[in-house]
KEKE-3310 file (N, C-alpha, C; in steps of 0.2 Angstrom, whole numbers, plus 5000, padded with zeros to 4 digits):
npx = (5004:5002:5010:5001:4999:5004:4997:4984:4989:4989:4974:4969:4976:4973:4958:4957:4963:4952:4942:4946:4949:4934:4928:4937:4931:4916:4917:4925:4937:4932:4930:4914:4901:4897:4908:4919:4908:4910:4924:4926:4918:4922:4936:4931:4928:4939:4947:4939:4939:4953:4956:4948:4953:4964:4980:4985:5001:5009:5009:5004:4990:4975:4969:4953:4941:4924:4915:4920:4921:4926:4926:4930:4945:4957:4966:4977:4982:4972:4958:4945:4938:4927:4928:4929:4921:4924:4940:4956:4967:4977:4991:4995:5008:5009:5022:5038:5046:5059:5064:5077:5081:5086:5094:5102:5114:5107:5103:5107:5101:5111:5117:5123:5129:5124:5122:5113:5109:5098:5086:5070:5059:5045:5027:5013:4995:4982:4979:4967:4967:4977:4977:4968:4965:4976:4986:4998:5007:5019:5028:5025:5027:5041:5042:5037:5045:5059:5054:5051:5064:5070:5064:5067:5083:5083:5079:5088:5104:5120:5129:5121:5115:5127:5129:5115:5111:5100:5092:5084:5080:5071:5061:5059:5054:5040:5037:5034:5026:5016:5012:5009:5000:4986:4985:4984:4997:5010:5024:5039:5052:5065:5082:5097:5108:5121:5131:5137:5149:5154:5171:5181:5174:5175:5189:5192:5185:5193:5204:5200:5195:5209:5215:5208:5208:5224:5222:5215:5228:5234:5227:5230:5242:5244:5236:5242:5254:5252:5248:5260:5266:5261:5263:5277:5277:5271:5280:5290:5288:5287:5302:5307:5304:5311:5327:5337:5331:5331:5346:5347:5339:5344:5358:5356:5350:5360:5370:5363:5362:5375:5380:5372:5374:5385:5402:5406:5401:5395:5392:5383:5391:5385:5376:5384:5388:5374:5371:5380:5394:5408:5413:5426:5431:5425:5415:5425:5429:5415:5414:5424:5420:5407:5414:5422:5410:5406:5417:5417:5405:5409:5418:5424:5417:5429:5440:5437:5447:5449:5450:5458:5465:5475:5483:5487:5497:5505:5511:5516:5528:5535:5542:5548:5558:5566)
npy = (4994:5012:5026:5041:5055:5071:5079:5077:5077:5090:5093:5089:5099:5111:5112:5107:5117:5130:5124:5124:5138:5142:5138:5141:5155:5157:5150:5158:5167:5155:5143:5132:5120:5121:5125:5114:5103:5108:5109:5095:5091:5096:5090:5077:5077:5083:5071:5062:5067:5069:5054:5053:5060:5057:5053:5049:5046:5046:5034:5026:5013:5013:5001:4999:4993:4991:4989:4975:4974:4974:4989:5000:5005:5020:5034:5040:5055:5067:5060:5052:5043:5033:5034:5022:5012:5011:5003:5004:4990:4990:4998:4999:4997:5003:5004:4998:4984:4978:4961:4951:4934:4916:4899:4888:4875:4867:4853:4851:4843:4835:4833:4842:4851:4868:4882:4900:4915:4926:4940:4949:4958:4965:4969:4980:4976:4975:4981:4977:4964:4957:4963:4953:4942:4935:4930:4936:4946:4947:4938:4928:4928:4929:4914:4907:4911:4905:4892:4891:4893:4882:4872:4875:4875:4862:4855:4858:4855:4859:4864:4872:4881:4889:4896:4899:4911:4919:4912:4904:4915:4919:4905:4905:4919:4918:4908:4911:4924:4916:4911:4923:4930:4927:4933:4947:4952:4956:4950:4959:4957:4944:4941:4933:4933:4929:4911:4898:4887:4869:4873:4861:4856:4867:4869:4856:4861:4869:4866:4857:4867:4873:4861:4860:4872:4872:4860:4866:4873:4866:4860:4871:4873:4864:4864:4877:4872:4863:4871:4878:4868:4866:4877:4876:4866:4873:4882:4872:4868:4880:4881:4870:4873:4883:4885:4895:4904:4895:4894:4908:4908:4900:4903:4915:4910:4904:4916:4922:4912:4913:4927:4930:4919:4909:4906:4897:4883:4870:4860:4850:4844:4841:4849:4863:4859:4860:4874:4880:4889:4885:4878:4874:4887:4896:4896:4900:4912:4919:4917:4925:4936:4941:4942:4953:4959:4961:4967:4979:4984:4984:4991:5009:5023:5031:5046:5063:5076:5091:5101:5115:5111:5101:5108:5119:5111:5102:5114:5120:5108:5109:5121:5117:5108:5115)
npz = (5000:4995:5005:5011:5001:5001:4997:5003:5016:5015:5014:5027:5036:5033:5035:5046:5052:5049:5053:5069:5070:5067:5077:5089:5087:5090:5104:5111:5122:5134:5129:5124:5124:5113:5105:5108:5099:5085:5083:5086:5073:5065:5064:5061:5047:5043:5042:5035:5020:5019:5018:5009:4997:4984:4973:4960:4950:4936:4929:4936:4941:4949:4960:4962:4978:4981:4994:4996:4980:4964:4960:4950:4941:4946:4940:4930:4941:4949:4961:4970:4982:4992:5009:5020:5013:5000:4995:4993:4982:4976:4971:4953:4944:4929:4919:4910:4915:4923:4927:4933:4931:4934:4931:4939:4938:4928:4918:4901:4884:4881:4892:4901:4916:4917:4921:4919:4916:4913:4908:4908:4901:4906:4905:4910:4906:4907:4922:4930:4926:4931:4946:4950:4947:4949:4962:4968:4956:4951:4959:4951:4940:4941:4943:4933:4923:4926:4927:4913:4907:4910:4907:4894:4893:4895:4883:4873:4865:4871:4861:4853:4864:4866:4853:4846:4856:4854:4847:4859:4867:4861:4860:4876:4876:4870:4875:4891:4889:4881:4897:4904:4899:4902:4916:4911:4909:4899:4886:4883:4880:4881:4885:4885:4897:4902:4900:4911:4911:4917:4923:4922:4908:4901:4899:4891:4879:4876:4871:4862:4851:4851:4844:4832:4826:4823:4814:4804:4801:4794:4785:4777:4775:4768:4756:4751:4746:4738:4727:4725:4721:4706:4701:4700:4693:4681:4676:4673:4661:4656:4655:4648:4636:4635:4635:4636:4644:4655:4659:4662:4674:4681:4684:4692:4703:4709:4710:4718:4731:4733:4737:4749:4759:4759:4753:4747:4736:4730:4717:4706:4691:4681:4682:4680:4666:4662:4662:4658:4663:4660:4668:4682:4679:4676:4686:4697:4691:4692:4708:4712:4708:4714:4727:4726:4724:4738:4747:4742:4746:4759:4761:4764:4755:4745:4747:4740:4735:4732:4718:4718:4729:4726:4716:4724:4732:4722:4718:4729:4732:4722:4724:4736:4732:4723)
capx = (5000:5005:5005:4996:5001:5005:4990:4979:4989:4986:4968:4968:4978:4968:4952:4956:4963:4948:4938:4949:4946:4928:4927:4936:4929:4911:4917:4931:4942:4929:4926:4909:4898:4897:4915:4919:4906:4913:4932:4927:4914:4929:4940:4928:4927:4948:4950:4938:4942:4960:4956:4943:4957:4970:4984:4991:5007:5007:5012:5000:4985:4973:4961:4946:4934:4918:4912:4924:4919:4929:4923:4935:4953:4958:4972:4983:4980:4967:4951:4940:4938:4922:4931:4926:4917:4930:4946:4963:4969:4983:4994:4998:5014:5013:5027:5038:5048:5064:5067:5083:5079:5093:5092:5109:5116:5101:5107:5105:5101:5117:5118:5129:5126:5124:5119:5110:5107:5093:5082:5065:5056:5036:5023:5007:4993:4976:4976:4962:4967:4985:4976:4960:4966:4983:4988:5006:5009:5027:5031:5022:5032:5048:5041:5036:5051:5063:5053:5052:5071:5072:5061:5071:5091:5082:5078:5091:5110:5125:5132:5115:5116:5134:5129:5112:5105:5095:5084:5082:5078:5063:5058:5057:5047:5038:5033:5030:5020:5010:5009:5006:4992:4978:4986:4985:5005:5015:5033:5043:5058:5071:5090:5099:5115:5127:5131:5141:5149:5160:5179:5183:5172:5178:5196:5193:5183:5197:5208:5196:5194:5214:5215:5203:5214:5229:5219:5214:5233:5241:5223:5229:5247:5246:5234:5248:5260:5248:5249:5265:5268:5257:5266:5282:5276:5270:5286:5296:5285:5291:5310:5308:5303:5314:5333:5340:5328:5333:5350:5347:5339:5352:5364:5353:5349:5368:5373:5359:5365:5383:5381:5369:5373:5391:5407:5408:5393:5396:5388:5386:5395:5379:5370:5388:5385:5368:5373:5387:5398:5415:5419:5429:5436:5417:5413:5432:5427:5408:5414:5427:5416:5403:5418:5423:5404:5404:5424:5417:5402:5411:5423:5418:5419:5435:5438:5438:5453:5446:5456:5460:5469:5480:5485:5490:5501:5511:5518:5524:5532:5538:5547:5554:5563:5571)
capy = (5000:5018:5031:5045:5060:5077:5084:5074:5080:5099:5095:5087:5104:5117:5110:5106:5124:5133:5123:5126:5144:5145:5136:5147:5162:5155:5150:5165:5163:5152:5138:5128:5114:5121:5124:5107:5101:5111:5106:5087:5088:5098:5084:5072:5080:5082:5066:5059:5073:5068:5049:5051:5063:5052:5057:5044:5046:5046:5030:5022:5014:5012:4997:5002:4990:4995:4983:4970:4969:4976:4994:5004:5007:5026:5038:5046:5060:5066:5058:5051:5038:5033:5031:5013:5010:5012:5004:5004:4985:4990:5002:4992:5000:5003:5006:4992:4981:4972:4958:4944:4927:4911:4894:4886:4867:4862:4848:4850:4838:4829:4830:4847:4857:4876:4890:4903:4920:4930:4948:4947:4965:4964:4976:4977:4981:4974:4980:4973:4956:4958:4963:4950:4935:4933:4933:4940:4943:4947:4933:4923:4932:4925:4907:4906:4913:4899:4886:4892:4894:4873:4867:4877:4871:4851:4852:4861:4855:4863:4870:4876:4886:4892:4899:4903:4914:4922:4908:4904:4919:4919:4902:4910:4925:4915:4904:4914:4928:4911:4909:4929:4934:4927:4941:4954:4956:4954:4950:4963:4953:4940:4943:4927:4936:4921:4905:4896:4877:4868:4874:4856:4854:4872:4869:4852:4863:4875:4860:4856:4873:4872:4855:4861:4877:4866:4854:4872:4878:4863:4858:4877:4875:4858:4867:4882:4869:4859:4876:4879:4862:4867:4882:4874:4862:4877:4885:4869:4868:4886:4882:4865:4873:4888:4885:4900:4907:4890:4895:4914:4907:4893:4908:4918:4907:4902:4921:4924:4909:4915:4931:4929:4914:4905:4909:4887:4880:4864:4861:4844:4843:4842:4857:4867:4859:4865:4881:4883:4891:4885:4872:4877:4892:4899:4896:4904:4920:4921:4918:4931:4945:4939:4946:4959:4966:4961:4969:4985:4986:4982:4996:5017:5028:5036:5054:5067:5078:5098:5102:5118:5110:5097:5110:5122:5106:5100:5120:5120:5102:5111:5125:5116:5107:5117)
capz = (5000:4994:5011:5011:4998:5003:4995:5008:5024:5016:5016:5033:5041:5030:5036:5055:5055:5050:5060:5075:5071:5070:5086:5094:5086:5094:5110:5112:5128:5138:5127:5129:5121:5103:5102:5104:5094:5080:5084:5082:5066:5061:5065:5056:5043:5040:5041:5029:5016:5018:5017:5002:4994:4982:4969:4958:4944:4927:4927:4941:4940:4958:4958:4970:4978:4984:4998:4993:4973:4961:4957:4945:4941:4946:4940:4935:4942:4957:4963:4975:4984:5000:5016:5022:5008:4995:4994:4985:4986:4973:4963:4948:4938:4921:4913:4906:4921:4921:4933:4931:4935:4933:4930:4939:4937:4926:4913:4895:4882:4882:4900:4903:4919:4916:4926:4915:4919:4909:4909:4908:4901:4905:4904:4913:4901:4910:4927:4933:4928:4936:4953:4952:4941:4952:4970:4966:4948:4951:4960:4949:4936:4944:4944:4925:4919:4930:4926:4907:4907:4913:4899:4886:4892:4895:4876:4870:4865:4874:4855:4851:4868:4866:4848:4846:4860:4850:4846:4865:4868:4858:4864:4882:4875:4869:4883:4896:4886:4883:4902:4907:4895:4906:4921:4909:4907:4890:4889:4878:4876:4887:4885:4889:4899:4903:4901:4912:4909:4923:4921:4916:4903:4898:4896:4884:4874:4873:4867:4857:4846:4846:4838:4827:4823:4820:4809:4799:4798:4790:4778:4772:4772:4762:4751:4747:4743:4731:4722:4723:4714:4701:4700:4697:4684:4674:4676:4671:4654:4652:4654:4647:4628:4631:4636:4638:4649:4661:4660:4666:4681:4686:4686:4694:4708:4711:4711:4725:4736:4733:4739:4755:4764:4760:4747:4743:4733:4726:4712:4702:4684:4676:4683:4677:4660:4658:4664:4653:4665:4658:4669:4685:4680:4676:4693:4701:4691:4696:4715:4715:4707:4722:4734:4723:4727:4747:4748:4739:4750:4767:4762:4764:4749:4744:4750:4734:4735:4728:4712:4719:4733:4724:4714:4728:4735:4719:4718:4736:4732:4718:4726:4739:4727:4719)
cpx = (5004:5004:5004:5000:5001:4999:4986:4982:4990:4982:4967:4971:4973:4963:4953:4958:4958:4944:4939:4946:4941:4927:4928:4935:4923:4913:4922:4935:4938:4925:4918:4906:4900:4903:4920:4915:4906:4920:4931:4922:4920:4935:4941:4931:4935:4950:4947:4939:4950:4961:4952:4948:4963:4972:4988:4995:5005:5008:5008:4993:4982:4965:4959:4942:4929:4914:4913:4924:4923:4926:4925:4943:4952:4967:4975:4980:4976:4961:4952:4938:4931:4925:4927:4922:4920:4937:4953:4967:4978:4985:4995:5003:5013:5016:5031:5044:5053:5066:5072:5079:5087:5089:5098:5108:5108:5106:5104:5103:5105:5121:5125:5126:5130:5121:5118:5107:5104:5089:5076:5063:5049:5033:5016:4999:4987:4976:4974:4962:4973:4983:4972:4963:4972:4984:4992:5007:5017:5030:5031:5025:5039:5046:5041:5042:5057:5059:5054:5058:5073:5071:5064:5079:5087:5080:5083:5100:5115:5130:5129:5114:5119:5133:5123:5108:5100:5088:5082:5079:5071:5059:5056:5052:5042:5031:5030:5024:5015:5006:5006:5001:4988:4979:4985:4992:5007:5021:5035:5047:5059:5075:5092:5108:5121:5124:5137:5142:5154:5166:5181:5181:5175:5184:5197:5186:5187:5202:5206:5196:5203:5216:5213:5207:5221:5227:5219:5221:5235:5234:5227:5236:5247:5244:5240:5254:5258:5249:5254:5268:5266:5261:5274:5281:5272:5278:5292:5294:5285:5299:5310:5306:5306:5321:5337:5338:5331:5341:5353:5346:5342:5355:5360:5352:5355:5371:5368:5361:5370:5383:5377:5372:5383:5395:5410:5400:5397:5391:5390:5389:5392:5373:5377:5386:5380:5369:5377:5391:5406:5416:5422:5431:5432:5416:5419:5430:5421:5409:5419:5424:5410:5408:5421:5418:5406:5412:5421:5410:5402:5415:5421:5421:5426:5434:5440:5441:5451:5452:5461:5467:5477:5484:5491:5497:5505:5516:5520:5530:5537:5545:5551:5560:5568:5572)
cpy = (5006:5022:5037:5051:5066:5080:5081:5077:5086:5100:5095:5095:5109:5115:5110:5114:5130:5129:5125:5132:5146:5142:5139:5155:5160:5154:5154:5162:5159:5147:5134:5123:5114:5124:5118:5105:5104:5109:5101:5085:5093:5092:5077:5074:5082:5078:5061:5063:5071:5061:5049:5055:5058:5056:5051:5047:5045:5039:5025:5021:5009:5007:4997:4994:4993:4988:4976:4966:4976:4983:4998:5004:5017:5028:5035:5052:5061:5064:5056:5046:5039:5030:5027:5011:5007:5007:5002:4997:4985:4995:5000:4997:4999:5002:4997:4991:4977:4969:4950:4939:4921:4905:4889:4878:4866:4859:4851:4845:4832:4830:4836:4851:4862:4878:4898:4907:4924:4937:4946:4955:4963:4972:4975:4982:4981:4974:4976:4967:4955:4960:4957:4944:4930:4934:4937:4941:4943:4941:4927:4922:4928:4920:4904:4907:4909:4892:4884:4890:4888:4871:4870:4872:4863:4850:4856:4859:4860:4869:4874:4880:4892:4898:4903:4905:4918:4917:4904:4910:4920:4912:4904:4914:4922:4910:4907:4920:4921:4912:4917:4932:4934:4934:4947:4956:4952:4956:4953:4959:4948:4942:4937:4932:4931:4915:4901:4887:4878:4871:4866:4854:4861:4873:4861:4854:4866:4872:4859:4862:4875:4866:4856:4868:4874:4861:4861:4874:4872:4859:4865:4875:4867:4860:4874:4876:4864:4866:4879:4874:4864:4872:4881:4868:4869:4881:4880:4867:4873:4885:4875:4868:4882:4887:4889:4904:4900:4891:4900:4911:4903:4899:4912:4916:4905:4907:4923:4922:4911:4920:4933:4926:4911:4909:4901:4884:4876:4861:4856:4846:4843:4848:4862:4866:4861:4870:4884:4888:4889:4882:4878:4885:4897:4901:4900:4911:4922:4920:4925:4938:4945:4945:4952:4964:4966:4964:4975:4988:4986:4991:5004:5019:5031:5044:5058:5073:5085:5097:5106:5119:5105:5101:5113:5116:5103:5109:5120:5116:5105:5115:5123:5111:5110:5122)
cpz = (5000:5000:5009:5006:5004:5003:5001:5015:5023:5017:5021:5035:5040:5032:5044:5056:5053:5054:5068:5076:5069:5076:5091:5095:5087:5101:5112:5118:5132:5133:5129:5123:5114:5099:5102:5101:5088:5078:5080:5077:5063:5062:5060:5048:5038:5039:5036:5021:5016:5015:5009:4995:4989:4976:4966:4952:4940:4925:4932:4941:4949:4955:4965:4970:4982:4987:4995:4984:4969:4954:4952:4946:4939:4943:4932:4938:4949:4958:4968:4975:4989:5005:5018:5019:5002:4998:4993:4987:4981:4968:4959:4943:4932:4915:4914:4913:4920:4926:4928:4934:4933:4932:4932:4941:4935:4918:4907:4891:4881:4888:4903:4907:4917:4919:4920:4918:4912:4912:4907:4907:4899:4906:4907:4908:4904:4919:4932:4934:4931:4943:4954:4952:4946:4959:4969:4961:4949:4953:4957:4941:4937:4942:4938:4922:4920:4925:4915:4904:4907:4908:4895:4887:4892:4888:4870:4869:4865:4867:4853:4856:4868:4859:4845:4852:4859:4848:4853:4867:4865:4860:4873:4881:4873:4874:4888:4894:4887:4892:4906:4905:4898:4913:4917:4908:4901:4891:4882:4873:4880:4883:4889:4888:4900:4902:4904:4912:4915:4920:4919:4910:4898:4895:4891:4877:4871:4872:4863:4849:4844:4843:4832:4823:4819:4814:4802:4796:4793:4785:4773:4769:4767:4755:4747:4745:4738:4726:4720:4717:4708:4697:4699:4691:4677:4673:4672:4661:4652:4649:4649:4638:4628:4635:4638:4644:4657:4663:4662:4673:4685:4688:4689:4701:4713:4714:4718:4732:4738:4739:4745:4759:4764:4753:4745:4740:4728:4723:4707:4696:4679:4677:4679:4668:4657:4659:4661:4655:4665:4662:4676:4683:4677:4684:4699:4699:4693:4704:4717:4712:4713:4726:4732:4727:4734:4749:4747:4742:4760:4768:4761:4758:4750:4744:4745:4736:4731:4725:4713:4722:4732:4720:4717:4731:4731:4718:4724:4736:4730:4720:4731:4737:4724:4724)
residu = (UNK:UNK:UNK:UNK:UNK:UNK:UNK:UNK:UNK:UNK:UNK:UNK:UNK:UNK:UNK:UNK:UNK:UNK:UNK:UNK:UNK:UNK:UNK:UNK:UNK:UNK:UNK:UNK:UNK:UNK:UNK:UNK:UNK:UNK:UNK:UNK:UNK:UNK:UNK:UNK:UNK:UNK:UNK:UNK:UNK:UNK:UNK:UNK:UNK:UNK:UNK:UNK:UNK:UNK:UNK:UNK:UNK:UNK:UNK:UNK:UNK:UNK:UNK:UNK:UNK:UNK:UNK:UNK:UNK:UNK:UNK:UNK:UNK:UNK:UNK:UNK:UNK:UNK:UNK:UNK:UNK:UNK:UNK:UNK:UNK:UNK:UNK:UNK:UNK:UNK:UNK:UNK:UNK:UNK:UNK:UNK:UNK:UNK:UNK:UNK:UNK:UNK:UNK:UNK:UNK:UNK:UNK:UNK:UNK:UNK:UNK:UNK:UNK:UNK:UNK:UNK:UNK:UNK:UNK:UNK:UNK:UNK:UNK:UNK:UNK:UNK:UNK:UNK:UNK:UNK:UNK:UNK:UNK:UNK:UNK:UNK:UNK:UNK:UNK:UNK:UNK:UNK:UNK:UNK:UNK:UNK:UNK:UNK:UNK:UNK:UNK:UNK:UNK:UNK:UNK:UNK:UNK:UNK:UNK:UNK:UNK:UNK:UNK:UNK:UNK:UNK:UNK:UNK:UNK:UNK:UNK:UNK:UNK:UNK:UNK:UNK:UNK:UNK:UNK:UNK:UNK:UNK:UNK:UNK:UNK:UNK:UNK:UNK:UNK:UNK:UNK:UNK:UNK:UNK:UNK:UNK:UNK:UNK:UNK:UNK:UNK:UNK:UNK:UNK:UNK:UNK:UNK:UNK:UNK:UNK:UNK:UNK:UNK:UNK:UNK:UNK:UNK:UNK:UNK:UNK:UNK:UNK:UNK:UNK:UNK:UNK:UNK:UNK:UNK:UNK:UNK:UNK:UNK:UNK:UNK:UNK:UNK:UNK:UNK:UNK:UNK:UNK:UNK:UNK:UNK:UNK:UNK:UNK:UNK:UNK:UNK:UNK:UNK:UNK:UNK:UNK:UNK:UNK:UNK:UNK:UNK:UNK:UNK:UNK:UNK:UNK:UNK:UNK:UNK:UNK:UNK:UNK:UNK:UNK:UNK:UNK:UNK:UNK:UNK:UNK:UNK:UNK:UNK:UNK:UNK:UNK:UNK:UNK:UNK:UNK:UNK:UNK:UNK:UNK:UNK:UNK:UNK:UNK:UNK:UNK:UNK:UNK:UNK:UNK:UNK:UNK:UNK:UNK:UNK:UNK:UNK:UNK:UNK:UNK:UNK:UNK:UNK:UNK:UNK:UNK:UNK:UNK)
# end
């Protein structure tokens, strides 16, 4: 029960203080009969006037009974009730309601306990049937939603939870809208906020999804080296009907190794022959222009001598000669 507005204990003083003050503007300093009897119908009178007075929100509705039968819904705003005759067994909220519920260690279909925490947005649209129809609705709210939440994980498999929440979540809204309609409230939406698995079930998923990672890296890397095959069988049907071109990239590949990695590369007697690198004394002049380049990049630039200055320097030579 809501207590009493402001507005009702203004009526109640505004009304007791006139009455006080005809009272004692009849019976002046020497009170007598007909100044109490004005006091206490003024008294009456503030207190049913304060009682019959009511004030509800924009957002509240006041179900009235009149000698225990269900006489109207009041408000927003101000009205009027019959003191003992009238009265308000409910404010019923309006607007739209969010309560969590769970659902913990309940099994799944292949037998996984979880613990499942969800949001519940209701709305109360038929009053009347949400104070009459229901002892509690809210509580009853709570129980529908719980029990709802059961019957969806016990028919539902643990991957089909993990993945879509989405279509539980409609089964939910679903269900309990079913079960709330006869109260008058309708469910907005559910939002299913968590899902928790045992931590040991959780760490041989999380082996699982890397095995599974692993299986993806080496189907890809077998597949890039199926294409790379491919990719040298076209290559060898390039070189294989033009000669020359085979013989650029032999030396090409030779001179690359040479100059990265080592300054000895042994080299059968028949790769030299297709290569036509002249036999030994091919391969002594292509290693020592290799080290030519790596000598001639180890070593700094030579330092340029202005012309002005050599010049100046062979005449002193000059004179002190002679």
């Amino acid at each position: 029960m809501r207590s009493s507005s402001s507005l009702s204990v203004l009526a109640f003083i505004v009304i007791l203080g006139v009455g006080v003050g005809i009272a004692f503007g009849i019976g002046g300093s020497s009170p007598g009969v007909a100044s109490y009897t004005v006091g206490g119908v003024t008294l009456l009178v503030a207190t049913i006037a304060a009682s019959a007075l009511k004030v509800a929100d924009q957002w509240d509705k006041a179900v009235v009974l009149r000698m225990g039968k269900f006489h109207a819904l009041r408000g927003p705003g101000l009205f009027f009730i019959i003191p003992l005759v009238d009265k308000i067994v409910y404010w019923i909220d309006t607007r739209v309601i969010t309560m969590s519920f769970k659902a913990a260690k309940t099994l799944t279909k292949d037998t996984v306990p979880v613990d499942v925490d969800a949001v519940l947005f209701w709305k109360v649209l038929d009053p009347q049937k949400a104070a009459l129809d229901v002892a509690d609705y809210q509580t009853a709210i709570g129980w529908a939603c719980q029990t709802a939440l059961r019957d969806v994980i016990g028919k539902t498999m643990l991957a089909d939870m993990l993945e879509g929440r989405d279509k539980i979540s409609e089964q939910l809204q679903k269900i309990i809208d079913r079960r709330t309609q006869p109260w008058g409230i309708t469910v907005i939406s559910v939002e299913v906020k968590d899902v928790l698995i045992p931590a040991s079930l959780e760490s041989a998923m999380s082996m699982q999804a890397q095995a599974e990672r692993e299986r993806q890296a080496r189907v890809i890397l077998g597949d890039s080296e199926r294409q790379v095959a491919e990719k040298f069988g076209e290559a060898s049907k390039t070189y294989a009907n033009n000669p020359v071109a085979f013989h650029l990239r032999a030396i090409n590949m030779l001179y690359e190794g040479l100059k990265q990695n080592s300054t000895i590369v042994i080299v059968p007697s028949t790769a030299v022959e297709s290569m036509q690198l002249g036999g030994l004394a091919g391969l002594t002049a292509l290693t020592m222009g290799i080290g030519q380049d790596k000598e001639a990049a180890k070593s700094p630039p030579p330092i340029s001598t202005p012309v002005g200055l050599n010049g100046v320097a062979h005449a002193e030579e000059t004179r002190s000669a002679t």
